[in-house]
C-alpha positions in Angstrom: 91.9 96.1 73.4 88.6 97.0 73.4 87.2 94.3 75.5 90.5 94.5 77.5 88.5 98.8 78.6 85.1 97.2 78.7 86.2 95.1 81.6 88.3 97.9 83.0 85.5 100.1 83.0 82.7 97.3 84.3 85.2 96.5 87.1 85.3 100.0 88.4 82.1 100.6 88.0 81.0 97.7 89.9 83.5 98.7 92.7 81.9 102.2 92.8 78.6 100.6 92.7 80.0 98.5 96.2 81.5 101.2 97.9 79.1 104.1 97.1 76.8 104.5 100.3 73.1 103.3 100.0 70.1 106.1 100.3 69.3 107.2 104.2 65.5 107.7 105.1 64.2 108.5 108.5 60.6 108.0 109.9 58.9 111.2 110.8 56.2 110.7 113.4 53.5 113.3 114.1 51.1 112.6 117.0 47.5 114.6 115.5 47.9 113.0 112.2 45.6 110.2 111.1 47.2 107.0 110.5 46.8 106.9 107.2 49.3 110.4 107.5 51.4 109.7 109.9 54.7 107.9 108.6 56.3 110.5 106.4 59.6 109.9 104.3 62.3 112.5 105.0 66.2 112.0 103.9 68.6 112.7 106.4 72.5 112.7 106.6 74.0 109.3 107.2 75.7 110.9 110.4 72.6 111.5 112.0 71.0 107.8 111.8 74.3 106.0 113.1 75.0 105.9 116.8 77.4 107.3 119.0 80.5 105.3 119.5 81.5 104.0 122.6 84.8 104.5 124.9 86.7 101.7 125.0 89.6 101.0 127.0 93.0 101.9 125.7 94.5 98.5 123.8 97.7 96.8 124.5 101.2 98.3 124.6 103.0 97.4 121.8 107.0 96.6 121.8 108.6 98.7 119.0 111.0 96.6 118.1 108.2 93.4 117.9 106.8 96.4 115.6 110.0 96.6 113.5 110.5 92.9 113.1 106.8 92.2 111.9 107.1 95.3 109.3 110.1 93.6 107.6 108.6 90.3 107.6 105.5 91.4 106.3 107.6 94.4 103.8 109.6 90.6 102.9 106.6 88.7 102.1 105.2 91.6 100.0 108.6 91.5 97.7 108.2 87.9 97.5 104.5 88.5 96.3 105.6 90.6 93.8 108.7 88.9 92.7 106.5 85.8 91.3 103.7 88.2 90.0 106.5 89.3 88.0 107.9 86.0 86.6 104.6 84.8 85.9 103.6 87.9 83.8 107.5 86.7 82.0 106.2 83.4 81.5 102.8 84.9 80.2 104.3 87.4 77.7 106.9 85.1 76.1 104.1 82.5 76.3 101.8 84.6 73.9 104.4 86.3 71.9 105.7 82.8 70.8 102.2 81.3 70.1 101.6 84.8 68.0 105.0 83.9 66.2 104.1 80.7 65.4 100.7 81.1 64.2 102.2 83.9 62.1 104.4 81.6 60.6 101.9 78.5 59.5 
């Protein structure tokens, strides 16, 4: 169990670690400086070094009931998905508990 939490634990840390935003820094420039002075290291917001987004035109219109019918097929496929994760977890289980029982009993 306890190397069952490690892995928990390393897992979200690593997906902090991947989603967690990197350190900004922004050039500062002043023009009477020497050169040796000039490039200073000051942190700004994230916000401030990205650009501005563009318009865009508006996208395509969409058919509500084309909307509908994908939704169930992709709400069906989803059920599927989770129907064999569940018989596989089944096979898994029994699979272990048996081995367990038989190793118990040699």
């Amino acid at each position: 169990m306890a190397k069952v939490r490690g892995l928990l634990l390393a897992g979200l840390l690593g997906v902090l670690l991947l989603w967690a935003a990197p350190a900004q820094a922004a050039v500062v420039e002043t023009a009477g400086a020497p050169a040796a002075a000039q490039v200073a290291r000051v942190t700004a917001p994230a916000e401030a070094l990205l650009p501005a987004p563009r318009q865009t035109q508006p996208g395509p219109v969409l058919d509500p009931t084309q909307t509908d019918k994908a939704n169930a097929q992709k709400s069906r496929n989803k059920l599927i998905a989770g129907g064999i994760a569940v018989v596989l977890l089944v096979i898994v289980f029994f699979g272990r508990r048996t081995r367990a029982k038989r190793k118990k009993g040699d």
